[in-house]
C-alpha positions in Angstrom: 95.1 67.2 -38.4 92.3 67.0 -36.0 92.2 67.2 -32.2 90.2 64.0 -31.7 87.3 65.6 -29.8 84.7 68.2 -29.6 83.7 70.7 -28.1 81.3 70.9 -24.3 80.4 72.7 -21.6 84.3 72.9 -21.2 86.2 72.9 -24.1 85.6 75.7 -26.8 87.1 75.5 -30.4 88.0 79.4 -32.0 89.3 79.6 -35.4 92.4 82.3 -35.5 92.6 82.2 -39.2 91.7 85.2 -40.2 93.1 86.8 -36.2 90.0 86.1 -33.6 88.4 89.0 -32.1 89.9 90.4 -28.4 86.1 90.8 -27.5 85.3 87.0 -28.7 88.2 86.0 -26.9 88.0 87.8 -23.2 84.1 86.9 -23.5 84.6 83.4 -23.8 87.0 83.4 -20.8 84.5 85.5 -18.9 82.0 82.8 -19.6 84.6 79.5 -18.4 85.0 81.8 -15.3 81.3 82.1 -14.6 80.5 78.7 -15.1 82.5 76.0 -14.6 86.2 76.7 -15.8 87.3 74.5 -19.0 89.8 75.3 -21.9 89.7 77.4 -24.6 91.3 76.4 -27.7 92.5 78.6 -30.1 93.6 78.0 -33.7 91.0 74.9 -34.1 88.3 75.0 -36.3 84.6 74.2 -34.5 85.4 70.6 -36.7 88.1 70.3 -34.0 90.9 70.8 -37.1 94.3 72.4 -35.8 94.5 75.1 -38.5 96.8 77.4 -36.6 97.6 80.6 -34.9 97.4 84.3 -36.3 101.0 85.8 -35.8 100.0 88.2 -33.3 98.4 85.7 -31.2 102.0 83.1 -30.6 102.9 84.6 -27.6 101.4 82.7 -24.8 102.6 85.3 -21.9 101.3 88.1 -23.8 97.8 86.8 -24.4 97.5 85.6 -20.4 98.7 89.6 -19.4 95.7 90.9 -22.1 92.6 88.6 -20.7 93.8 89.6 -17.3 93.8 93.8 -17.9 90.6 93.3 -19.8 88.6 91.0 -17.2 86.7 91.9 -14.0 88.5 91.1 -11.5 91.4 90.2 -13.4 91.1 86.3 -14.5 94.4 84.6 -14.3 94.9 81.9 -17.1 97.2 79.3 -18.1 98.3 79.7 -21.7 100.2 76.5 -23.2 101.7 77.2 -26.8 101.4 73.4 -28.9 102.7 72.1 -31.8 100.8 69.5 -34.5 102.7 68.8 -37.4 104.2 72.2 -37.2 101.0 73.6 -37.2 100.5 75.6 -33.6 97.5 76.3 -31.2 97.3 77.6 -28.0 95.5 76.2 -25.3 93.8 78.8 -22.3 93.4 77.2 -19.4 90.4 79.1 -17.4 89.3 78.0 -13.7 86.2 78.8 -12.6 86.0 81.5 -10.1 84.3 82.4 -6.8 83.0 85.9 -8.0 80.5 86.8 -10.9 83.3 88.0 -13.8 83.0 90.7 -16.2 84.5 91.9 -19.5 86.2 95.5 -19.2 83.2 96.5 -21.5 80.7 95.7 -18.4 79.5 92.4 -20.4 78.9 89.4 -17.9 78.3 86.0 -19.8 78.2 82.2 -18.8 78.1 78.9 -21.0 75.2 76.4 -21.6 74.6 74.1 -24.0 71.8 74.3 -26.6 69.3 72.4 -27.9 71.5 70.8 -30.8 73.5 69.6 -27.7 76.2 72.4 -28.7 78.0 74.6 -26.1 77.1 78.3 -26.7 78.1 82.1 -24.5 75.1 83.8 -23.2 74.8 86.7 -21.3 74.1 86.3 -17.3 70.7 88.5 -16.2 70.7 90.0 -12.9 68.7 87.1 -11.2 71.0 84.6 -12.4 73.8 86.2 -11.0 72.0 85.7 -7.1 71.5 82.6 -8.0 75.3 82.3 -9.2 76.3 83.5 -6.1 73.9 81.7 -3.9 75.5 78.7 -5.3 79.0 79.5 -4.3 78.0 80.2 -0.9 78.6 83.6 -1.2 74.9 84.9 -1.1 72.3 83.6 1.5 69.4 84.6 -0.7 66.8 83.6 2.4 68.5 86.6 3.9 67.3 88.7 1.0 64.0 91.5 1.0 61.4 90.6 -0.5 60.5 92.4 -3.0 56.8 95.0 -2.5 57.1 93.1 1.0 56.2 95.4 4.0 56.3 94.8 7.5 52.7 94.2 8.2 53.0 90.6 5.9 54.5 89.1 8.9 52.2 87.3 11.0 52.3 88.2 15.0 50.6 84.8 15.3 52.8 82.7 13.5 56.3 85.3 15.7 54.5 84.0 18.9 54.2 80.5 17.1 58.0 80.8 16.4 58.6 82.1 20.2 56.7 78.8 21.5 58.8 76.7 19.0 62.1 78.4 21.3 60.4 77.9 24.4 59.5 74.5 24.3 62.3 72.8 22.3 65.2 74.8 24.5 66.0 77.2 21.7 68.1 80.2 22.5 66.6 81.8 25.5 68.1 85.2 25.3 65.8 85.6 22.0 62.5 85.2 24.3 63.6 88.7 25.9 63.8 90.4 22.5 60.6 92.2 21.3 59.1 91.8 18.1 61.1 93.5 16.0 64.2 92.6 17.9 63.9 89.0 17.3 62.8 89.7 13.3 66.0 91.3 12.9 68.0 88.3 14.8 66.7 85.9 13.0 67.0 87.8 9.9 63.5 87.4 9.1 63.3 91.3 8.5 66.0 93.5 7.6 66.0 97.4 7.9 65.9 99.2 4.6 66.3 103.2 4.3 64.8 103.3 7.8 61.8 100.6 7.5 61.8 97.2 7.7 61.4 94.7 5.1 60.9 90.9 5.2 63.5 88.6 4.2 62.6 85.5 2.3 62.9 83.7 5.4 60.9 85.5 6.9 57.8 85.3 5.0 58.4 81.7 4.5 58.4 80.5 8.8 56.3 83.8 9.6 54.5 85.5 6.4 50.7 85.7 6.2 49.5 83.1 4.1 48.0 85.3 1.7 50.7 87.6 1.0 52.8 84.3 1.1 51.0 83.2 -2.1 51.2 86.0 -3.8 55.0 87.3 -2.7 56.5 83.9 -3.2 54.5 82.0 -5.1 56.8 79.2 -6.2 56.7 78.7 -2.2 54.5 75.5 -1.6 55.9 72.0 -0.9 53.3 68.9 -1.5 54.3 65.2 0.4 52.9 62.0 -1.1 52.7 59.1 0.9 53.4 55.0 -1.4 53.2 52.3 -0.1 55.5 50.3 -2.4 54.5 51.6 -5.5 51.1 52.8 -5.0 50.2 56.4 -4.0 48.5 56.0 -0.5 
Protein backbone atom coordinates (compact mmCIF):
# COMPACT_ATOMS: atom_id res chain seq x y z
CA UNK A 1 0.00 0.00 0.00
CA UNK A 2 1.21 3.38 -0.71
CA UNK A 3 0.60 6.73 1.08
CA UNK A 4 -0.48 8.68 -2.02
CA UNK A 5 2.17 11.38 -1.89
CA UNK A 6 5.67 12.34 -1.61
CA UNK A 7 7.88 13.70 0.12
CA UNK A 8 8.75 18.09 0.53
CA UNK A 9 10.10 20.54 2.40
CA UNK A 10 7.65 19.03 5.10
CA UNK A 11 7.05 15.58 4.88
CA UNK A 12 10.02 13.07 5.18
CA UNK A 13 9.66 9.23 4.33
CA UNK A 14 12.25 6.77 6.70
CA UNK A 15 12.26 3.25 6.03
CA UNK A 16 12.29 1.28 9.68
CA UNK A 17 12.83 -2.11 8.06
CA UNK A 18 15.83 -3.02 9.02
CA UNK A 19 15.26 -0.48 12.77
CA UNK A 20 16.15 3.41 11.58
CA UNK A 21 19.02 4.89 13.22
CA UNK A 22 18.30 7.17 16.71
CA UNK A 23 20.86 9.65 15.11
CA UNK A 24 18.84 9.71 11.56
CA UNK A 25 15.89 10.07 13.54
CA UNK A 26 16.54 13.01 16.18
CA UNK A 27 18.43 14.79 13.14
CA UNK A 28 15.68 14.83 10.95
CA UNK A 29 13.48 16.29 13.80
CA UNK A 30 16.24 18.81 14.56
CA UNK A 31 16.02 19.77 10.91
CA UNK A 32 11.69 20.19 10.79
CA UNK A 33 12.42 22.33 14.02
CA UNK A 34 14.90 24.63 12.29
CA UNK A 35 13.03 25.14 9.35
CA UNK A 36 9.67 25.13 8.96
CA UNK A 37 8.06 22.20 11.16
CA UNK A 38 6.42 19.27 8.87
CA UNK A 39 5.97 15.43 9.61
CA UNK A 40 8.15 12.80 9.72
CA UNK A 41 6.98 9.49 8.60
CA UNK A 42 8.36 6.48 9.68
CA UNK A 43 8.01 2.97 8.35
CA UNK A 44 7.39 4.36 4.56
CA UNK A 45 9.71 3.71 2.05
CA UNK A 46 11.13 7.08 0.05
CA UNK A 47 8.44 5.48 -2.81
CA UNK A 48 6.00 6.53 -0.19
CA UNK A 49 5.14 2.45 0.40
CA UNK A 50 3.87 1.74 4.14
CA UNK A 51 6.25 -1.15 4.82
CA UNK A 52 6.03 -0.92 8.52
CA UNK A 53 7.50 -0.42 11.96
CA UNK A 54 10.64 -2.17 13.60
CA UNK A 55 9.28 -3.67 16.94
CA UNK A 56 11.16 -1.37 19.07
CA UNK A 57 9.96 1.58 17.45
CA UNK A 58 5.59 0.89 18.17
CA UNK A 59 5.43 2.75 21.02
CA UNK A 60 4.49 6.25 20.17
CA UNK A 61 4.96 7.74 23.94
CA UNK A 62 8.31 6.27 24.15
CA UNK A 63 9.69 7.64 20.87
CA UNK A 64 8.18 11.43 21.69
CA UNK A 65 10.12 11.07 25.51
CA UNK A 66 13.62 9.90 23.37
CA UNK A 67 13.64 12.91 20.66
CA UNK A 68 12.88 15.12 23.60
CA UNK A 69 16.09 13.97 26.04
CA UNK A 70 18.21 13.82 22.93
CA UNK A 71 17.20 17.40 21.39
CA UNK A 72 18.45 20.92 22.27
CA UNK A 73 16.20 22.44 23.99
CA UNK A 74 14.03 19.57 24.29
CA UNK A 75 11.62 19.35 20.98
CA UNK A 76 8.15 18.27 21.95
CA UNK A 77 6.44 16.07 19.20
CA UNK A 78 3.32 14.55 18.44
CA UNK A 79 3.62 10.88 17.73
CA UNK A 80 0.43 9.19 16.06
CA UNK A 81 0.67 5.30 15.76
CA UNK A 82 -1.50 4.19 12.15
CA UNK A 83 -2.69 1.32 10.74
CA UNK A 84 -2.75 0.36 6.72
CA UNK A 85 -3.89 -2.97 6.04
CA UNK A 86 -2.46 -4.07 9.27
CA UNK A 87 0.66 -2.84 8.31
CA UNK A 88 1.64 0.23 10.96
CA UNK A 89 3.65 3.54 10.73
CA UNK A 90 4.08 6.20 12.85
CA UNK A 91 3.65 9.63 12.12
CA UNK A 92 6.02 12.62 14.08
CA UNK A 93 4.50 15.56 14.21
CA UNK A 94 7.40 18.43 14.53
CA UNK A 95 6.57 22.33 14.83
CA UNK A 96 8.92 24.63 14.00
CA UNK A 97 10.53 26.42 16.79
CA UNK A 98 11.53 29.89 17.84
CA UNK A 99 15.20 28.87 18.82
CA UNK A 100 18.15 27.38 16.57
CA UNK A 101 17.85 23.35 17.76
CA UNK A 102 20.50 20.98 18.29
CA UNK A 103 21.04 17.21 18.47
CA UNK A 104 22.58 16.05 22.00
CA UNK A 105 25.67 15.33 19.85
CA UNK A 106 26.04 19.34 19.21
CA UNK A 107 24.82 18.67 15.38
CA UNK A 108 22.49 21.63 14.15
CA UNK A 109 20.82 20.85 10.73
CA UNK A 110 17.88 22.38 8.58
CA UNK A 111 15.99 21.10 5.41
CA UNK A 112 16.18 22.35 1.68
CA UNK A 113 15.35 20.94 -1.22
CA UNK A 114 17.87 19.98 -3.96
CA UNK A 115 18.36 20.28 -7.31
CA UNK A 116 16.39 17.09 -8.38
CA UNK A 117 13.55 18.99 -6.51
CA UNK A 118 14.07 16.39 -3.46
CA UNK A 119 13.98 17.41 0.15
CA UNK A 120 17.43 16.74 1.86
CA UNK A 121 19.06 17.47 5.94
CA UNK A 122 21.99 19.75 5.85
CA UNK A 123 23.88 21.02 8.42
CA UNK A 124 23.19 24.87 9.54
CA UNK A 125 26.80 27.08 9.44
CA UNK A 126 27.22 29.73 11.92
CA UNK A 127 26.02 32.60 9.61
CA UNK A 128 22.98 30.89 8.81
CA UNK A 129 22.04 30.56 12.14
CA UNK A 130 22.05 34.89 12.54
CA UNK A 131 20.24 34.84 9.70
CA UNK A 132 17.80 32.10 11.30
CA UNK A 133 17.40 34.08 14.11
CA UNK A 134 17.19 37.43 12.46
CA UNK A 135 14.28 35.96 10.83
CA UNK A 136 12.39 35.02 13.88
CA UNK A 137 12.80 38.32 15.24
CA UNK A 138 15.00 37.23 17.76
CA UNK A 139 18.29 38.85 16.38
CA UNK A 140 18.50 42.51 15.22
CA UNK A 141 21.61 41.84 13.13
CA UNK A 142 21.84 45.92 12.28
CA UNK A 143 22.63 45.90 15.91
CA UNK A 144 25.57 43.57 15.38
CA UNK A 145 29.78 44.71 15.21
CA UNK A 146 31.12 44.75 12.34
CA UNK A 147 33.53 42.70 11.95
CA UNK A 148 37.74 44.42 11.65
CA UNK A 149 35.35 47.65 12.11
CA UNK A 150 37.04 50.26 14.46
CA UNK A 151 35.82 53.34 15.69
CA UNK A 152 37.53 55.78 13.46
CA UNK A 153 35.26 54.20 10.19
CA UNK A 154 32.45 56.40 11.50
CA UNK A 155 32.31 59.56 9.83
CA UNK A 156 31.97 62.86 12.29
CA UNK A 157 30.56 64.50 9.17
CA UNK A 158 27.99 62.21 8.30
CA UNK A 159 27.19 62.05 13.08
CA UNK A 160 26.69 65.87 12.65
CA UNK A 161 24.73 65.09 9.29
CA UNK A 162 22.58 62.66 11.49
CA UNK A 163 22.39 65.41 14.41
CA UNK A 164 20.97 68.02 11.69
CA UNK A 165 18.53 65.21 10.37
CA UNK A 166 17.19 65.38 14.55
CA UNK A 167 17.22 68.95 14.58
CA UNK A 168 15.35 69.83 11.77
CA UNK A 169 12.68 67.03 11.42
CA UNK A 170 11.81 67.26 15.49
CA UNK A 171 13.67 64.02 16.29
CA UNK A 172 14.38 63.32 19.92
CA UNK A 173 15.86 66.26 21.42
CA UNK A 174 17.41 64.82 24.48
CA UNK A 175 19.84 63.03 21.82
CA UNK A 176 21.25 66.65 20.64
CA UNK A 177 22.77 66.96 24.33
CA UNK A 178 24.57 63.62 24.05
CA UNK A 179 28.24 63.81 22.77
CA UNK A 180 29.57 61.72 20.11
CA UNK A 181 29.98 58.65 21.58
CA UNK A 182 26.88 59.03 23.61
CA UNK A 183 24.62 59.29 20.85
CA UNK A 184 26.67 56.20 18.80
CA UNK A 185 25.78 54.04 21.60
CA UNK A 186 21.93 55.33 21.71
CA UNK A 187 21.38 54.76 18.57
CA UNK A 188 23.18 51.62 18.56
CA UNK A 189 25.38 52.58 15.88
CA UNK A 190 28.46 51.56 18.04
CA UNK A 191 28.52 49.12 20.68
CA UNK A 192 31.34 48.69 23.42
CA UNK A 193 33.39 45.60 23.02
CA UNK A 194 36.13 44.50 25.86
CA UNK A 195 36.45 48.24 26.53
CA UNK A 196 36.52 49.87 22.81
CA UNK A 197 33.97 50.56 20.65
CA UNK A 198 32.94 48.88 17.62
CA UNK A 199 30.49 49.91 14.85
CA UNK A 200 27.24 48.19 14.44
CA UNK A 201 25.97 47.46 10.96
CA UNK A 202 23.85 50.29 11.39
CA UNK A 203 26.15 52.29 12.01
CA UNK A 204 28.36 52.03 9.17
CA UNK A 205 25.43 52.00 6.94
CA UNK A 206 23.75 55.87 8.07
CA UNK A 207 27.31 57.06 9.39
CA UNK A 208 30.40 54.78 8.02
CA UNK A 209 33.10 56.36 5.73
CA UNK A 210 32.36 55.55 2.32
CA UNK A 211 35.47 53.81 1.77
CA UNK A 212 35.56 51.53 4.61
CA UNK A 213 31.76 51.20 3.71
CA UNK A 214 32.74 49.41 0.48
CA UNK A 215 35.04 47.44 1.76
CA UNK A 216 33.31 46.36 5.30
CA UNK A 217 29.94 45.75 3.79
CA UNK A 218 30.26 45.43 0.41
CA UNK A 219 26.92 43.92 -0.54
CA UNK A 220 25.82 47.45 0.89
CA UNK A 221 24.81 49.53 -2.26
CA UNK A 222 21.12 50.06 -3.44
CA UNK A 223 20.63 51.31 -7.25
CA UNK A 224 16.95 53.13 -8.28
CA UNK A 225 15.82 53.02 -11.86
CA UNK A 226 13.38 55.32 -13.06
CA UNK A 227 10.42 53.67 -16.33
CA UNK A 228 8.30 55.35 -17.75
CA UNK A 229 5.80 52.59 -18.65
CA UNK A 230 8.08 50.11 -19.75
CA UNK A 231 11.06 51.98 -20.78
CA UNK A 232 14.04 52.72 -18.56
CA UNK A 233 14.09 56.56 -18.25
Amino acid sequence: MNIGFRENMTVEFKSDLKKLSDDVIIESVVAFANTDGGKFFLGVEDNGDITGLHPSHKDPSKLAAFIANKTIPPVAVQTELMDADDVKYLIVTVSKYTAIVAASNGKVLRRRIKLDGEPENIPMYPYEMNTRLSSLRMLDYSAQPVPEAVYSDLDPVEREHLRNIIQNYHGEKNLLDLDDTELDLALRLAVEQNGTFVPTYCGMLLIGRRERLSTLVPTAEAAFQELQGTDVA
